[in-house]
N, C-alpha and C positions, 0 to 999 in steps of 0.2 A: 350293194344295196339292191334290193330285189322291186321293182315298178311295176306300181298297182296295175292291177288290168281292166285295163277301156273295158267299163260296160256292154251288154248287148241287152237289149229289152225291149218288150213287145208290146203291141196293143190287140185284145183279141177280140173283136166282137161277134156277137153271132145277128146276121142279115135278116131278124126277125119283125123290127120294127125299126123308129128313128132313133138315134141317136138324144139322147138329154143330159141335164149339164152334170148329170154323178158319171156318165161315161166318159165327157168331155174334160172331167176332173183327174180321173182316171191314166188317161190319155196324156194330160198335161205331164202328168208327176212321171212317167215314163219317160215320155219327149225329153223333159227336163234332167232326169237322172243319165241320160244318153249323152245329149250334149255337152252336158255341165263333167262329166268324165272322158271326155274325149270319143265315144263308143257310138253304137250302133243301135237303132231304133229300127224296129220291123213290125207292120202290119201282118196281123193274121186274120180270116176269116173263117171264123168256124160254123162251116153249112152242112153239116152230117145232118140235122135235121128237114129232110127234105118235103116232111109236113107243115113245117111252120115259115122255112126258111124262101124269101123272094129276090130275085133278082135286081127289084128296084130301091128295095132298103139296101142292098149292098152299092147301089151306085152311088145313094145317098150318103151312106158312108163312106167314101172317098169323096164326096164332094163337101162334106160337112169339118172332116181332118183338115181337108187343104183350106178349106175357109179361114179353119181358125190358126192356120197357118203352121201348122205338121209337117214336115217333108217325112218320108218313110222310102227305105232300100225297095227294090223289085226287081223282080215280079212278086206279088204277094201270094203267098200261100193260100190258099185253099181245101179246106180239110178235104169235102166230097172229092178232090182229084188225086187223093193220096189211099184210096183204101189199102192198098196193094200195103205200105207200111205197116199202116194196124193190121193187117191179118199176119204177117210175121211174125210182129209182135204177140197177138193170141197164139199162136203155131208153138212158138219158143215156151210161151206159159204151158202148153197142154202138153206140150214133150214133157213138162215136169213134173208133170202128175198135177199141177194145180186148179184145171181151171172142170168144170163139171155142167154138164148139161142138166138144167132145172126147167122142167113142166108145169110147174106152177102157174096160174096162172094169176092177177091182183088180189082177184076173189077169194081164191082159195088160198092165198097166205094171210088175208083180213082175216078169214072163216077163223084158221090159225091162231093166228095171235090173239083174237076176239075169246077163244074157248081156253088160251091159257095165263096162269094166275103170274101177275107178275113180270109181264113179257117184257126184256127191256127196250129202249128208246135211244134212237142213238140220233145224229146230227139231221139226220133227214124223215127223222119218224121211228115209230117201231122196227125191229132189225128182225130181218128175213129169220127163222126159225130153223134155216139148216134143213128143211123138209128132206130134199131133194142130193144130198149129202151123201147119204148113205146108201143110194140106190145100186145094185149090183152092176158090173158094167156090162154083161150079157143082153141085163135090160134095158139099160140106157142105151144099148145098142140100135134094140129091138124097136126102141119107139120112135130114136130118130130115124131109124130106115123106113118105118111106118109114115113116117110124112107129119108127125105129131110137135106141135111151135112149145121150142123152148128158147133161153135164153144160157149163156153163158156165165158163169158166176164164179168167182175168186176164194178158192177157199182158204182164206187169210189165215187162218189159225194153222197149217201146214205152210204157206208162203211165209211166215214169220219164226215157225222150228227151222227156216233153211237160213232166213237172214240171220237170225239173232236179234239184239236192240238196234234200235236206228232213230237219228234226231238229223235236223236240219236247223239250219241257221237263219233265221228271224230278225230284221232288222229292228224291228220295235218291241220284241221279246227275248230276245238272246235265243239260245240253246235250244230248242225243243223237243223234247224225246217224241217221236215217233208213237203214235198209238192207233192205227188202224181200226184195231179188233171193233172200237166204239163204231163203224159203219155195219157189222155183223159183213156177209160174204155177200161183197157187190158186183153187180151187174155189167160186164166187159164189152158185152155184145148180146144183141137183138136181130132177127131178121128182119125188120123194117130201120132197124139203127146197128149198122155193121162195128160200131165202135161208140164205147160211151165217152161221153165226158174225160169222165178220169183217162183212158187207158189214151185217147187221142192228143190230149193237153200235152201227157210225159211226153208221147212217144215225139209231137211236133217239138216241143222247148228243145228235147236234145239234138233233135236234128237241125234245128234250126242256131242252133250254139247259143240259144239263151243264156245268161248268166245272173241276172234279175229279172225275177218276176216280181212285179207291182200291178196289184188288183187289191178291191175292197177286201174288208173285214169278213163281207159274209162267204168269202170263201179261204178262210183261213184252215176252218177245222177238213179240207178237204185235201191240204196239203198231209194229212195224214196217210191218206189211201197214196199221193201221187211218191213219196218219199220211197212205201213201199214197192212200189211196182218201178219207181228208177234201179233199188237195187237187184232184184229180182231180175229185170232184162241188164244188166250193168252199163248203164246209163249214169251221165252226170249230174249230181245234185247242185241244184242253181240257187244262190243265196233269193230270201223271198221278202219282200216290203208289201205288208197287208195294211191299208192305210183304210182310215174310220171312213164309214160311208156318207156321203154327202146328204142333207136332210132340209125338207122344205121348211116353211115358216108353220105348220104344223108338229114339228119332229117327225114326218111321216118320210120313210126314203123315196129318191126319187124311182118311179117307171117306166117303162114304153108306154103303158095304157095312159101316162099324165099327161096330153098330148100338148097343152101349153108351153112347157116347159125343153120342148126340145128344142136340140139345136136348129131346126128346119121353122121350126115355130117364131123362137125368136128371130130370126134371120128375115122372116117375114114382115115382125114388126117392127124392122128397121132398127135392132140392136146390130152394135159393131161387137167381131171380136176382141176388144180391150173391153167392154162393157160385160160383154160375155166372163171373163177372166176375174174380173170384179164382183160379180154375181157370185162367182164361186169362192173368191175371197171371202165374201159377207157370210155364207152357208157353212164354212169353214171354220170361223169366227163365233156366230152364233152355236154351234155342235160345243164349241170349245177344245 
């Protein structure tokens, strides 16, 4: 008889603002899947954004988990102290022909998409046009030697003739085929953001032996890009629990800017963590 395997799951915030109770919900159902399987619960901090990202909302958050009473393994990770991993991981992509330097700049893919008929839309807006695609590599040479800011971009429709099909496992959907293409050719790397979202999330889960990931709803269609790019570097694919987002007595979801509502807030007005826990039962309830 083969014995399930103890959990490993994370909590990831990024140190941008405080903490509110859809993180704190967030947080729980982690915590909970860890323990309640015998496994391992790890804090992550994701501070690649060094324009938004502050010192004191991260202390906050470690002071706000242990409140509501989280224990998490350490040292905790920290994206900004790992770039050296993400640029491996781009190095391995560009060995393969995939990844393409794009000049673009906001403007001129709006201009873009603005002048043609039909542009499609994918999860995060209109999808980048490919401008930048077909540029010769003499020239792409010639302008990054020129000192000329581009970005780094995935060009999925060859990253997917390498895979083939690919789906991942969904706890509250089953099976999911894989469909990338719907983000058009995203964004890896920035010179003010050495590592996006996407390319930093795979590269930490796998290092860090995640096996569940559990995070809201609204970032479910984005396990589409991270699916592709675990196979691509061969990296392991982590079963994933995308759970409904927690919503005020508005139906509005909660944010950093609703400053009532965070954890630091309430804490203030002399709510306990069991009240805390209850609150998010009620928002739970009420969503349906």
């Amino acid at each position: 008889m083969t014995l399930p395997v103890a959990p490993v799951t994370r909590f990831a915030p990024s140190p941008t603002g405080h903490l509110h109770l859809g993180h704190a919900a967030s947080a729980l159902l982690a915590f909970a899947a860890a323990r309640e399987g015998g496994g391992r619960f790890i804090l992550r901090i994701e501070d690649i954004d060094a324009t938004r990202c502050r010192p004191e909302f991260e202390a906050a958050i470690l002071e706000d988990l242990a409140w509501l009473g989280l224990a998490w393994e350490t040292p905790v990770r920290r994206q900004s102290e790992h770039m050296a991993d993400y640029g491996k991981a781009l190095a391995a992509l560009r060995a393969h022909g995939l990844l393409y330097p794009c000049f673009c700049t906001r403007a001129d893919i709006a201009r873009e998409i603005a002048g043609a008929a039909n542009a499609p839309h994918g999860p995060d807006g209109p999808v980048y046009p490919g401008t930048c695609r077909g540029l010769a590599e003499a020239e792409r040479a010639r302008r990054i030697e020129s000192g000329e800011p581009h970005a780094w971009r995935l060009d999925v429709a060859a990253a997917m003739a390498q895979t083939g099909p690919l789906s991942w496992e969904d706890e509250g959907r089953g099976c999911v085929a894989a469909t990338p293409a719907m983000f058009g050719d995203v964004v890896l790397a920035r010179k003010e953001t050495p590592a996006s979202y996407h390319l930093a999330v795979t590269v930490d889960d796998a290092l860090q032996g995640v096996t569940l990931v559990t995070r809201g709803a609204d970032l479910f269609s984005a396990t589409h890009v991270h699916r592709l790019l675990q196979a691509l570097l061969g990296l392991p694919t982590p079963r994933y629990r995308h759970h409904p987002l927690l919503l005020d007595e508005t139906g509005k979801r909660f944010a950093k800017r609703d400053k009532s509502l965070t954890l630091r807030a309430l804490r203030e007005a002399g709510r306990t963590p069991d009240e805390v826990r209850e609150m998010i039962a009620r928002c739970r309830t009420a969503a349906g």
